[in-house]
Biopython code that builds the backbone (N, CA, C, O; Angstrom):
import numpy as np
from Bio.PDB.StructureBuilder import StructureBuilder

atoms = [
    (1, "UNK", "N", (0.847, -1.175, 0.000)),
    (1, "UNK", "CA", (0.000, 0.000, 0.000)),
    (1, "UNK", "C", (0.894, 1.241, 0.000)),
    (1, "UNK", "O", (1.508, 1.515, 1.031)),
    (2, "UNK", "N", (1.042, 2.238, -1.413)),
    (2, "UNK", "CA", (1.518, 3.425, -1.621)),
    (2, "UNK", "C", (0.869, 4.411, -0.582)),
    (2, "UNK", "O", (-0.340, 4.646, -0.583)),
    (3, "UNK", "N", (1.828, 5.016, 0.378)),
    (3, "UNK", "CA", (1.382, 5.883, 1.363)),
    (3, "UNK", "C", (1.819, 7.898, 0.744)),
    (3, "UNK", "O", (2.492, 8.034, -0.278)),
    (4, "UNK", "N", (1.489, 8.749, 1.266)),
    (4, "UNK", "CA", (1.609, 10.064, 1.341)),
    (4, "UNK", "C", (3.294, 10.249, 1.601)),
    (4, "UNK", "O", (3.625, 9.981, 2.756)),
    (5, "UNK", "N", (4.353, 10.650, 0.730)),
    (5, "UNK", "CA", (5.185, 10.835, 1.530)),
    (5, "UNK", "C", (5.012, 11.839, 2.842)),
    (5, "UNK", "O", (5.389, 11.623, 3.994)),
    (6, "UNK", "N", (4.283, 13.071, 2.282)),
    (6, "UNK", "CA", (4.259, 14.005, 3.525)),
    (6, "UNK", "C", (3.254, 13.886, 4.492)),
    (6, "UNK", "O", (3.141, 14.525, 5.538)),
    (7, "UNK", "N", (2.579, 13.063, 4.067)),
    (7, "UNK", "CA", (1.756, 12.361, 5.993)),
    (7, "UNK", "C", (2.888, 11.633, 6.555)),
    (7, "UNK", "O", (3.068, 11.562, 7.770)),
    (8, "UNK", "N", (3.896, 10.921, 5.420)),
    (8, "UNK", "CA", (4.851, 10.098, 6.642)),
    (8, "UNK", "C", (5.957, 11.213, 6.801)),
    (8, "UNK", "O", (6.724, 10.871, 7.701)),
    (9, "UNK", "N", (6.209, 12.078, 6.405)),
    (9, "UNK", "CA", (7.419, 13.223, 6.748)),
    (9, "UNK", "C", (6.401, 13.639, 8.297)),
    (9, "UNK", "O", (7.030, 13.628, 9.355)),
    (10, "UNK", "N", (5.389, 13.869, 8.334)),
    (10, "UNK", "CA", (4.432, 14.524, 9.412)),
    (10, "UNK", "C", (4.310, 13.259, 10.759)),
    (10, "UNK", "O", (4.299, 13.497, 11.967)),
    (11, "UNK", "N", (4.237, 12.026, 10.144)),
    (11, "UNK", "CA", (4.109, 11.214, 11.479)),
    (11, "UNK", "C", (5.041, 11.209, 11.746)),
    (11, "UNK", "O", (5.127, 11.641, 12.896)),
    (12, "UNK", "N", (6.353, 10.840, 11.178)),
    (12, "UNK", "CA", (7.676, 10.596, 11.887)),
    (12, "UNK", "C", (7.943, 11.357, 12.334)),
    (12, "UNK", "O", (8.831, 11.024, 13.119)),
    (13, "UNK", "N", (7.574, 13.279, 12.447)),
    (13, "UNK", "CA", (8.076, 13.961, 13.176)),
    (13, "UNK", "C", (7.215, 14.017, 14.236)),
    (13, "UNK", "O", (7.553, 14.662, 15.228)),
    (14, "UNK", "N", (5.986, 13.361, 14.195)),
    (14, "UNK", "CA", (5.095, 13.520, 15.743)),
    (14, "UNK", "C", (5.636, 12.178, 16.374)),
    (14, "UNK", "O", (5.416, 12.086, 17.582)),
    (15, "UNK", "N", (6.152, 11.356, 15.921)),
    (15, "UNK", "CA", (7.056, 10.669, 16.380)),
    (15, "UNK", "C", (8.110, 10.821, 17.226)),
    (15, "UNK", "O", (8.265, 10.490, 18.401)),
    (16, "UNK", "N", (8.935, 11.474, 16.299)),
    (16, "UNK", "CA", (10.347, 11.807, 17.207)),
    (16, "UNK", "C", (9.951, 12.941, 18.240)),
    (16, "UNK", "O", (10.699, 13.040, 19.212)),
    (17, "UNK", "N", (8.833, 13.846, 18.157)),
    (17, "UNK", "CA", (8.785, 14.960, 19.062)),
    (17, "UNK", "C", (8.256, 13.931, 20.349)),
    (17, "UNK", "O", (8.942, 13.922, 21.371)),
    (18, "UNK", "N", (6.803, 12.914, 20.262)),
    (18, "UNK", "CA", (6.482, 12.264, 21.164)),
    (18, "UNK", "C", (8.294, 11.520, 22.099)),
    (18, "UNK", "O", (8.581, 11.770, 23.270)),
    (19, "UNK", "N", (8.804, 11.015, 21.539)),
    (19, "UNK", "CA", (10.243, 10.715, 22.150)),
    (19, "UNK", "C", (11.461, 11.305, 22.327)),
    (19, "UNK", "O", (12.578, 10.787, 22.324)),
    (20, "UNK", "N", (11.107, 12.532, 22.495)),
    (20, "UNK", "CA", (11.994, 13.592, 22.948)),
    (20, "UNK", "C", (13.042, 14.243, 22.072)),
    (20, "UNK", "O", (13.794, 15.112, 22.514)),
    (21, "UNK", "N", (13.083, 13.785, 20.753)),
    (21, "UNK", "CA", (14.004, 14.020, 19.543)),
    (21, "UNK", "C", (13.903, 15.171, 18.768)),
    (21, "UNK", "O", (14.362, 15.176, 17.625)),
    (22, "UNK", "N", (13.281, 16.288, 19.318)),
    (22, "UNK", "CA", (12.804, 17.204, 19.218)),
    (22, "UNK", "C", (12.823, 18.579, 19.946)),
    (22, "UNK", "O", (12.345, 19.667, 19.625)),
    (23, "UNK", "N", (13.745, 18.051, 21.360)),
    (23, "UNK", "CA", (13.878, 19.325, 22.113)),
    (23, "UNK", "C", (15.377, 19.463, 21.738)),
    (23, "UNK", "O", (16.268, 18.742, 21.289)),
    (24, "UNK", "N", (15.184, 20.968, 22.215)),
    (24, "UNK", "CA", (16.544, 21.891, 22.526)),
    (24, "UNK", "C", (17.188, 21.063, 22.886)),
    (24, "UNK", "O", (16.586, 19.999, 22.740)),
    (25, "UNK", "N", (17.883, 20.969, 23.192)),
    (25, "UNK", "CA", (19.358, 19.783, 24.385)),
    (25, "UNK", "C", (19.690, 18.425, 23.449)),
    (25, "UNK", "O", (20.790, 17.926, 23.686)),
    (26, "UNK", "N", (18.859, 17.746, 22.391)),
    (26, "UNK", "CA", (19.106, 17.420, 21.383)),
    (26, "UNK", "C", (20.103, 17.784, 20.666)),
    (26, "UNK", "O", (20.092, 18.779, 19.940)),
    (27, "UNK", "N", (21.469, 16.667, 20.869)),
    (27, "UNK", "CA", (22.082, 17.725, 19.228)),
    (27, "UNK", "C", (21.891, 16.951, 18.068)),
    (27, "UNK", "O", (21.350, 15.856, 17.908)),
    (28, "UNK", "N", (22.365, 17.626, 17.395)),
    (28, "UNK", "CA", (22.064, 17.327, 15.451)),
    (28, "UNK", "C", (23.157, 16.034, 14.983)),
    (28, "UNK", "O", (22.989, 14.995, 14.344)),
    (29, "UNK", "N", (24.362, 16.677, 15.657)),
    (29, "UNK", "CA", (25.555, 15.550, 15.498)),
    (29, "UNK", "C", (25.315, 13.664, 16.007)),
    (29, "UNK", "O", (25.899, 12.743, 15.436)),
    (30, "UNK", "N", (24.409, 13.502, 17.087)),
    (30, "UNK", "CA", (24.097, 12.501, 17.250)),
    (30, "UNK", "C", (23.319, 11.362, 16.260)),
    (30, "UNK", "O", (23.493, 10.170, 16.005)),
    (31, "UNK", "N", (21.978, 12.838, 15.685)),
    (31, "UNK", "CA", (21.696, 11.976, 14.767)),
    (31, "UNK", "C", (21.727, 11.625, 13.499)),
    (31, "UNK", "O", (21.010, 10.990, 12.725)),
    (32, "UNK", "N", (23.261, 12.489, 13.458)),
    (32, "UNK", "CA", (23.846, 12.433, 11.756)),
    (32, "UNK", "C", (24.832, 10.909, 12.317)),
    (32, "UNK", "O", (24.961, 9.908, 11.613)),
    (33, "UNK", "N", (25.486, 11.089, 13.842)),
    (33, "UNK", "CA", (25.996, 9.130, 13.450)),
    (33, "UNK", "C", (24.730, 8.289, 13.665)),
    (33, "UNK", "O", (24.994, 7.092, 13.545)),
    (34, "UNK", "N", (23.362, 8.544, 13.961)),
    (34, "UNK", "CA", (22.803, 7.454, 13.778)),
    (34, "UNK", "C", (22.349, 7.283, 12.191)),
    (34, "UNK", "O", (22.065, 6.235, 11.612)),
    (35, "UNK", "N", (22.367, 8.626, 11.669)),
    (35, "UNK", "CA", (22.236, 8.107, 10.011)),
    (35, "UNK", "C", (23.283, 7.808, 9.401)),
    (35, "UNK", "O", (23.105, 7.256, 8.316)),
    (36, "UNK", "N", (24.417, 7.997, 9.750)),
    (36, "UNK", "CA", (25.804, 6.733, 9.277)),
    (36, "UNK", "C", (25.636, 5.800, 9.605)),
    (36, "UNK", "O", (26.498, 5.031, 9.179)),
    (37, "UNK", "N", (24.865, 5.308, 10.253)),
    (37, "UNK", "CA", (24.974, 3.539, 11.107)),
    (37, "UNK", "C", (23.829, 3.210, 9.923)),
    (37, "UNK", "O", (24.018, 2.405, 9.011)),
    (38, "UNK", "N", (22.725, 3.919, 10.101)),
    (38, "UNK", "CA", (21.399, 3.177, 9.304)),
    (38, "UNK", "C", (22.299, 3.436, 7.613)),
    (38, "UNK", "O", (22.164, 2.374, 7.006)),
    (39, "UNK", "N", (22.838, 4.106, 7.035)),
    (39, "UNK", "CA", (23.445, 4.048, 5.615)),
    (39, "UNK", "C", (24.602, 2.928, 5.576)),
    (39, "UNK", "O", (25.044, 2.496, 4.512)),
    (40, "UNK", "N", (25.072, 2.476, 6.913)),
    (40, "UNK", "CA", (25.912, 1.269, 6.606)),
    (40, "UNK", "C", (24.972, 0.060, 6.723)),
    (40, "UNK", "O", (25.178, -1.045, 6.221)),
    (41, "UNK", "N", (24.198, 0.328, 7.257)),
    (41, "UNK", "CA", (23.191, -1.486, 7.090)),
    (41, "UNK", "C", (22.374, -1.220, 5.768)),
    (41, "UNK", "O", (22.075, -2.289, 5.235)),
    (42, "UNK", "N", (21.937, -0.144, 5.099)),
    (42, "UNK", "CA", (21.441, -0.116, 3.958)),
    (42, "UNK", "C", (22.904, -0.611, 2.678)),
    (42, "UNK", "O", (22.726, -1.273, 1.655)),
    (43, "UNK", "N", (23.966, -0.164, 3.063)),
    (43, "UNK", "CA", (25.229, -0.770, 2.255)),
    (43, "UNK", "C", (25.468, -2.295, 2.498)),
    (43, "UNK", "O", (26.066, -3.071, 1.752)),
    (44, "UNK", "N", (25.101, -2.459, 3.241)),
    (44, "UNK", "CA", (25.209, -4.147, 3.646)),
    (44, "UNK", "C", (24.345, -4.994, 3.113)),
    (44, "UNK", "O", (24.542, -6.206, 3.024)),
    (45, "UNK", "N", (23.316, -4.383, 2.722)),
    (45, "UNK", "CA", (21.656, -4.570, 1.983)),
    (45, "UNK", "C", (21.937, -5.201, 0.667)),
    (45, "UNK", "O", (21.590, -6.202, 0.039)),
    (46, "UNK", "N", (22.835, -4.024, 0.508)),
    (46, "UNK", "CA", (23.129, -3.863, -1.117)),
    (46, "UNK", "C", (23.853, -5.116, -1.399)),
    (46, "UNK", "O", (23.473, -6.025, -2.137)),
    (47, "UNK", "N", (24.975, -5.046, -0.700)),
    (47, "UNK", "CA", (26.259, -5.644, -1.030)),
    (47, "UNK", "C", (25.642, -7.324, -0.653)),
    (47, "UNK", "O", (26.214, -8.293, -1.153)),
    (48, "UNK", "N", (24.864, -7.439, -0.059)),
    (48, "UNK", "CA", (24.282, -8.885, -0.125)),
    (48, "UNK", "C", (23.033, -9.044, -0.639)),
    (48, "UNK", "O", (22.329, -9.964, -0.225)),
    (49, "UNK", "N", (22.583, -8.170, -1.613)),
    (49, "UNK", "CA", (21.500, -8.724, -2.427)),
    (49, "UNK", "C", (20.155, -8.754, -1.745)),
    (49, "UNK", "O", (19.227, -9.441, -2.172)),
    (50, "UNK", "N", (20.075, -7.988, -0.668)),
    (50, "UNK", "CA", (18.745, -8.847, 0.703)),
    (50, "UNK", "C", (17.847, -7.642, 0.550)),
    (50, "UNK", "O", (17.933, -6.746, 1.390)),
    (51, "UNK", "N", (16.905, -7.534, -0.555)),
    (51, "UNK", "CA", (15.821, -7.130, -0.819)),
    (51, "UNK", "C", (14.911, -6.988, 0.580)),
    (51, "UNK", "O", (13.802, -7.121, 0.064)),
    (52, "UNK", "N", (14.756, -6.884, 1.401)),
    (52, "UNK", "CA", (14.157, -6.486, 2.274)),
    (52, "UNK", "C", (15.175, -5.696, 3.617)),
    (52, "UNK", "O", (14.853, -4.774, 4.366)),
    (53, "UNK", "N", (16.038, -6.213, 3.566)),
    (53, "UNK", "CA", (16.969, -5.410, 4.309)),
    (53, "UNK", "C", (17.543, -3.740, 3.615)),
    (53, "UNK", "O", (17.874, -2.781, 4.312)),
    (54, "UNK", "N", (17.530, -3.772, 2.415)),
    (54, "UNK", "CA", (17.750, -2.776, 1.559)),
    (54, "UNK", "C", (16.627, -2.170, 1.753)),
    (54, "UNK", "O", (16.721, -1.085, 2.326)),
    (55, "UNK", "N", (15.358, -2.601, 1.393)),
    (55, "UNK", "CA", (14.063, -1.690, 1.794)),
    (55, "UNK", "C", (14.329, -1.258, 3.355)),
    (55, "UNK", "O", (14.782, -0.147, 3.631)),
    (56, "UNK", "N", (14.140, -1.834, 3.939)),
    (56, "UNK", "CA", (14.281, -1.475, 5.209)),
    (56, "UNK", "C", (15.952, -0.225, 5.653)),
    (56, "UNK", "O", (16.012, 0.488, 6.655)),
    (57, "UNK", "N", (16.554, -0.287, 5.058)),
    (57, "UNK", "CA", (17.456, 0.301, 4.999)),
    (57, "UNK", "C", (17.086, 1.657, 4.745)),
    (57, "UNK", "O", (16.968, 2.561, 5.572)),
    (58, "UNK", "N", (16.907, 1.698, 3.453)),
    (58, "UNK", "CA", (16.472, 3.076, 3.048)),
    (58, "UNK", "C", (14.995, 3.748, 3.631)),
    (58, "UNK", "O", (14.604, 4.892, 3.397)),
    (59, "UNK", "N", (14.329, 2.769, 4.410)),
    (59, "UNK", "CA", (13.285, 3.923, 5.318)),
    (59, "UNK", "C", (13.884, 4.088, 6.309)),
    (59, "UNK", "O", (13.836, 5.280, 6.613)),
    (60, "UNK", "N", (14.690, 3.253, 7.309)),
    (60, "UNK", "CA", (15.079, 3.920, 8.247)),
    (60, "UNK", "C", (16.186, 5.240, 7.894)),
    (60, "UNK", "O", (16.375, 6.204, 8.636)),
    (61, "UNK", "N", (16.752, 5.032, 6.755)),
    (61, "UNK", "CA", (17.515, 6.470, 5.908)),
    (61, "UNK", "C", (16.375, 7.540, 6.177)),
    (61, "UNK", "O", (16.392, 8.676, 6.651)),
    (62, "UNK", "N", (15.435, 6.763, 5.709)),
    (62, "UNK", "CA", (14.258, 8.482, 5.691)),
    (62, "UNK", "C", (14.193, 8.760, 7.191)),
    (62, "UNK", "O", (14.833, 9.718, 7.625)),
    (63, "UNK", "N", (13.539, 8.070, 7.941)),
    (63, "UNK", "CA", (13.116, 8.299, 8.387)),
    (63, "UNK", "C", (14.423, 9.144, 10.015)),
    (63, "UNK", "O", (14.117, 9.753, 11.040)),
    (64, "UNK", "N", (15.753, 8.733, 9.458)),
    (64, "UNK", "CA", (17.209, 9.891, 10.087)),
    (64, "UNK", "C", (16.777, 10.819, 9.340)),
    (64, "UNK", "O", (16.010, 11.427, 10.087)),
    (65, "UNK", "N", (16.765, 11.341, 8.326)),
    (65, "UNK", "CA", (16.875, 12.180, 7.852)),
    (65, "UNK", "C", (15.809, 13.028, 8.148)),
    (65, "UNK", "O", (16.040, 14.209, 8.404)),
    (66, "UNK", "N", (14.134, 12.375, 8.148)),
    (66, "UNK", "CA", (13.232, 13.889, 8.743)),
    (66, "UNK", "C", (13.508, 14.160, 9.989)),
    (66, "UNK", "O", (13.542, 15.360, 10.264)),
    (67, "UNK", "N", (13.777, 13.192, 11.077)),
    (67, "UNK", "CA", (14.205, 13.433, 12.741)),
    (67, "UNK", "C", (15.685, 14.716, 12.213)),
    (67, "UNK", "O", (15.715, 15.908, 12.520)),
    (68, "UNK", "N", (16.479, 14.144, 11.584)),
    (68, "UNK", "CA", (17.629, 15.465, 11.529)),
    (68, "UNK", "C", (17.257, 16.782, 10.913)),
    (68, "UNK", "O", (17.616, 17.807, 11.492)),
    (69, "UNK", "N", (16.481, 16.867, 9.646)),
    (69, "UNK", "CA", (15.777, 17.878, 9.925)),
    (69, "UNK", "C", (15.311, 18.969, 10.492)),
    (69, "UNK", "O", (15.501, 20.177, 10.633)),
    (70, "UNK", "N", (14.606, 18.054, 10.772)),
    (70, "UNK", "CA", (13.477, 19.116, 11.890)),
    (70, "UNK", "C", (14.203, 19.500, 13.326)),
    (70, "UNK", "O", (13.838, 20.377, 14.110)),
    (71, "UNK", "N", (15.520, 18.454, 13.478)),
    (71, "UNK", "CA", (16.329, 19.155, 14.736)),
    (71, "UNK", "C", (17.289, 20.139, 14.339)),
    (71, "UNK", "O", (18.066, 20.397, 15.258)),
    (72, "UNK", "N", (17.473, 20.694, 13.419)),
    (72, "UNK", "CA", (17.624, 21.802, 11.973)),
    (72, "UNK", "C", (17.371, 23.186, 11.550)),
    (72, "UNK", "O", (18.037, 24.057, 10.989)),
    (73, "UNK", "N", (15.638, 23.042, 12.222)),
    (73, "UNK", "CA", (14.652, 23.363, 11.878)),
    (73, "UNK", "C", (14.187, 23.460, 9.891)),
    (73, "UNK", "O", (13.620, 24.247, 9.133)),
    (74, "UNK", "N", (14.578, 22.691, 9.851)),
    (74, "UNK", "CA", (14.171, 22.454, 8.122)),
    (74, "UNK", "C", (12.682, 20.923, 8.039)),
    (74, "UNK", "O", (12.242, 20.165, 8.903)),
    (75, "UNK", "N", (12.480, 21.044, 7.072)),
    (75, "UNK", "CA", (11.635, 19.616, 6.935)),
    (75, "UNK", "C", (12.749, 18.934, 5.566)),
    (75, "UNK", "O", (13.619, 19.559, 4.959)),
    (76, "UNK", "N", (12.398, 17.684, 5.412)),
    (76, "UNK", "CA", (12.706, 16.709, 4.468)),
    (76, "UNK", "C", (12.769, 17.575, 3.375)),
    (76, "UNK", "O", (13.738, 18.137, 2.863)),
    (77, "UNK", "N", (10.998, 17.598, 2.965)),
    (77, "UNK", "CA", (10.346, 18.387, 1.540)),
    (77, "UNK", "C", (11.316, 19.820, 1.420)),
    (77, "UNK", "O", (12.076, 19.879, 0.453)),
    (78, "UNK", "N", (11.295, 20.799, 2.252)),
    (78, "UNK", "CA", (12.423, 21.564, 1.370)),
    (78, "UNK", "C", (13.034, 21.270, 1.643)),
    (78, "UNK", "O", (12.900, 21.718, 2.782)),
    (79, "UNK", "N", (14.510, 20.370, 1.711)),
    (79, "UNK", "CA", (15.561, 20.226, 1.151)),
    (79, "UNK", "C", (15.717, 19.441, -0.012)),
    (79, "UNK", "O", (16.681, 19.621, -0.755)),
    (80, "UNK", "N", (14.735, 18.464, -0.270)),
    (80, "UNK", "CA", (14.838, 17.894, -1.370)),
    (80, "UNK", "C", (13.986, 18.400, -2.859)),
    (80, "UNK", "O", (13.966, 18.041, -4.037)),
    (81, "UNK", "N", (13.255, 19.553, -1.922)),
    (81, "UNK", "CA", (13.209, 20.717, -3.222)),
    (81, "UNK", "C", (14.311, 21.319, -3.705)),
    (81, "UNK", "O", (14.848, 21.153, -4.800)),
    (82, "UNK", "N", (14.560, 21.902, -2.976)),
    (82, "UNK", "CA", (15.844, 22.406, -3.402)),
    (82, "UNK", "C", (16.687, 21.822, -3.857)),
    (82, "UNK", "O", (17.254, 22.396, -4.787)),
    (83, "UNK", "N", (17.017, 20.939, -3.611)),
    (83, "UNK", "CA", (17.993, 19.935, -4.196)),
    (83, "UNK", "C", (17.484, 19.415, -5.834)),
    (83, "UNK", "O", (18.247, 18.865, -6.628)),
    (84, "UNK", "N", (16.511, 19.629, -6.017)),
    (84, "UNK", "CA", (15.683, 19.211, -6.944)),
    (84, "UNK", "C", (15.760, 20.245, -8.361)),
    (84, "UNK", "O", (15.956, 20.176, -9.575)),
    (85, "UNK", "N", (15.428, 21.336, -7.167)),
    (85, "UNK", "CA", (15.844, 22.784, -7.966)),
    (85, "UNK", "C", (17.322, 22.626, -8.613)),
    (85, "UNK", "O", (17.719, 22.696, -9.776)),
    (86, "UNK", "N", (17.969, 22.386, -7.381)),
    (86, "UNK", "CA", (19.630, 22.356, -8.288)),
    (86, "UNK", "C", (20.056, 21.070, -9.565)),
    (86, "UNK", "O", (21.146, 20.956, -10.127)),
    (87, "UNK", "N", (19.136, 20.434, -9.716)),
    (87, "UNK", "CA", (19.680, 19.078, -10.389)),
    (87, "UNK", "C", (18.548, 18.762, -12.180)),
    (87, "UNK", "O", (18.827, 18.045, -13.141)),
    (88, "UNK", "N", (17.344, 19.642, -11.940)),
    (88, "UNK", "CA", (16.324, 19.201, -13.030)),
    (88, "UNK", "C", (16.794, 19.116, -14.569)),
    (88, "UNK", "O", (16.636, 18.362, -15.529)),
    (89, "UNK", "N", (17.576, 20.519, -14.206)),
    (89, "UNK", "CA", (18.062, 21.132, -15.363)),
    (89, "UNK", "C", (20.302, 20.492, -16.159)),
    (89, "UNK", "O", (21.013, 20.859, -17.095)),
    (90, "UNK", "N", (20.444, 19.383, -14.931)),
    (90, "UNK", "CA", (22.081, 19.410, -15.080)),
    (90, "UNK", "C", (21.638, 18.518, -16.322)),
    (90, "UNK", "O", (20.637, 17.911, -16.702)),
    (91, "UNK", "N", (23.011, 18.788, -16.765)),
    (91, "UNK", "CA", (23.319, 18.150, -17.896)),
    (91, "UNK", "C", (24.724, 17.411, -17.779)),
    (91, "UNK", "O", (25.537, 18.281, -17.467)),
    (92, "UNK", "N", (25.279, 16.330, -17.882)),
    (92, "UNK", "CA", (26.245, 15.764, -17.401)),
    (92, "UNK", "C", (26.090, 14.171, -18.536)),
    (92, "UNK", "O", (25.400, 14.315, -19.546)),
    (93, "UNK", "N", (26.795, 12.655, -18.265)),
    (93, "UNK", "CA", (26.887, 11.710, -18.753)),
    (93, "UNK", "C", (27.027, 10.588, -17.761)),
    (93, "UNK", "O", (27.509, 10.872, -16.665)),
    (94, "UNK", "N", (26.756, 9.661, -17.946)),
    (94, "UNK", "CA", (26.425, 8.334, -17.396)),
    (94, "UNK", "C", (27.949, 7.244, -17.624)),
    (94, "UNK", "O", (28.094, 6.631, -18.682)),
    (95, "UNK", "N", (28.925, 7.148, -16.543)),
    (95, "UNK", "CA", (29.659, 6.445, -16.658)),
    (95, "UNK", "C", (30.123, 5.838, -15.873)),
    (95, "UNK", "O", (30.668, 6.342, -14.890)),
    (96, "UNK", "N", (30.022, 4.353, -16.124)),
    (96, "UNK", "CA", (30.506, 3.385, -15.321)),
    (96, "UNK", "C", (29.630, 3.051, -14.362)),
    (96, "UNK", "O", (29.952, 2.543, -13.289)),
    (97, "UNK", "N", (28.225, 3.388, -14.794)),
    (97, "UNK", "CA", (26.868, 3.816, -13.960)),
    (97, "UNK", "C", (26.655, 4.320, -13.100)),
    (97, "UNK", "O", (25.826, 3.858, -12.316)),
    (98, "UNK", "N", (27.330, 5.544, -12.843)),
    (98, "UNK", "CA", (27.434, 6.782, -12.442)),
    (98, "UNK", "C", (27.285, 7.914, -12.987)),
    (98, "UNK", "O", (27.993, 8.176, -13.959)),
    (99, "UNK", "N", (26.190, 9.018, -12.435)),
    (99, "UNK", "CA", (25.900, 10.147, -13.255)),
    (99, "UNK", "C", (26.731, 11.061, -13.204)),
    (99, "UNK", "O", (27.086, 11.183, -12.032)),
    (100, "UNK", "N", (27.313, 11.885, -13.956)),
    (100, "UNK", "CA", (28.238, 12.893, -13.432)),
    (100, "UNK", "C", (28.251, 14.332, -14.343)),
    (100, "UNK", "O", (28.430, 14.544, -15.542)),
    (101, "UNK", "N", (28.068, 14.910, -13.582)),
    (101, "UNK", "CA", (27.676, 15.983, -13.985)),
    (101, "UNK", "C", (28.593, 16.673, -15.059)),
    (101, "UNK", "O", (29.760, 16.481, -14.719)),
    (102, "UNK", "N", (28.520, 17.434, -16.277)),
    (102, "UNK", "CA", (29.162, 18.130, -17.102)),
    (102, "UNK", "C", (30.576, 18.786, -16.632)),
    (102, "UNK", "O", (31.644, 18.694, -17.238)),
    (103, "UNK", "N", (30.301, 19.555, -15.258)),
    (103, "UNK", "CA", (31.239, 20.057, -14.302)),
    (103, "UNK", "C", (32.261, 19.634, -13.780)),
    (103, "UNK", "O", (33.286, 20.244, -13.474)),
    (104, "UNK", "N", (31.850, 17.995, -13.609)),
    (104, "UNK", "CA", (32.669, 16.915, -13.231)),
    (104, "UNK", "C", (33.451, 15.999, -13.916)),
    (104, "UNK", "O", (33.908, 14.955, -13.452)),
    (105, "UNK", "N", (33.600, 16.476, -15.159)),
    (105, "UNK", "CA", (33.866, 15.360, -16.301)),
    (105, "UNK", "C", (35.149, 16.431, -17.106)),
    (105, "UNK", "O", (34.866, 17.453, -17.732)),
    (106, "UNK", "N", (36.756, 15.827, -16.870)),
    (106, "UNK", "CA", (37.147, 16.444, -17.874)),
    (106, "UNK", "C", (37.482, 16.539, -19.184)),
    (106, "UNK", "O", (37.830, 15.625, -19.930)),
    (107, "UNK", "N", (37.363, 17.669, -19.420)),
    (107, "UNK", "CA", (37.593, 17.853, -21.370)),
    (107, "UNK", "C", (38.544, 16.810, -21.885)),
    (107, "UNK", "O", (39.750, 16.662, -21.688)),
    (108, "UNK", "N", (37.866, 16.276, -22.442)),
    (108, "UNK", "CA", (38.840, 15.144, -23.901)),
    (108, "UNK", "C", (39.882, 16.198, -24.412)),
    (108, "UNK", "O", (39.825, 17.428, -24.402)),
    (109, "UNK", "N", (40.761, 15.419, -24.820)),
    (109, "UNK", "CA", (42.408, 16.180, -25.416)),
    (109, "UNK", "C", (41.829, 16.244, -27.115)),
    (109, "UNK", "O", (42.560, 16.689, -28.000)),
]
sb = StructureBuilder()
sb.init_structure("model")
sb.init_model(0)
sb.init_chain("A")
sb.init_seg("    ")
for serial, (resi, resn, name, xyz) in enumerate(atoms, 1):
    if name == "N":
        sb.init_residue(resn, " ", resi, " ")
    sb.init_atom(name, np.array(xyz, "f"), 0.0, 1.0, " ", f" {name:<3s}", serial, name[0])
structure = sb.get_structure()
């Protein structure tokens, strides 16, 4: 069942506020290493093929990322507007199945 991303950007933050992830005295740095820990079990996902651990990987990714956020004061949605903003328009090439931007690629001799 396809859910709202921004009802779940909205529960997870009545979430983390219900468990204290949300006050002042909170810092930000804590839960940027807990989103290094959840991006290494989503790499572990990968690297062993485990289709449900990979899913699971990348929501608990989301779901560091709106808790860091909002301890920020930003939401998810604009930053990944913005980010969105910066990228609609790049123009770049696909190598080695990696995108890379025009900027990033140097000039042939």
């Amino acid at each position: 069942m396809a859910r709202d991303l921004n009802l779940l950007e909205e529960s997870i933050t009545v979430w983390a506020r219900q468990r204290g992830l949300l006050t002042a005295d909170v810092q930000p740095e804590k839960q940027m290493l807990k989103l290094v820990e959840e991006v290494g079990e989503l790499a572990k996902g990968i690297a062993y093929r485990d289709k449900w651990s990979t899913s699971d990987g990348i929501g608990d990714v989301f779901v560091c990322l709106v808790v860091l956020a909002e301890q920020l004061d930003l939401t998810l949605t604009e930053c990944v507007s913005q980010a969105y903003d910066e990228i609609k328009d790049r123009k770049g090439v696909l190598e080695d199945g990696l995108f890379k931007k025009n900027s990033d690629v140097p000039e042939l001799p």
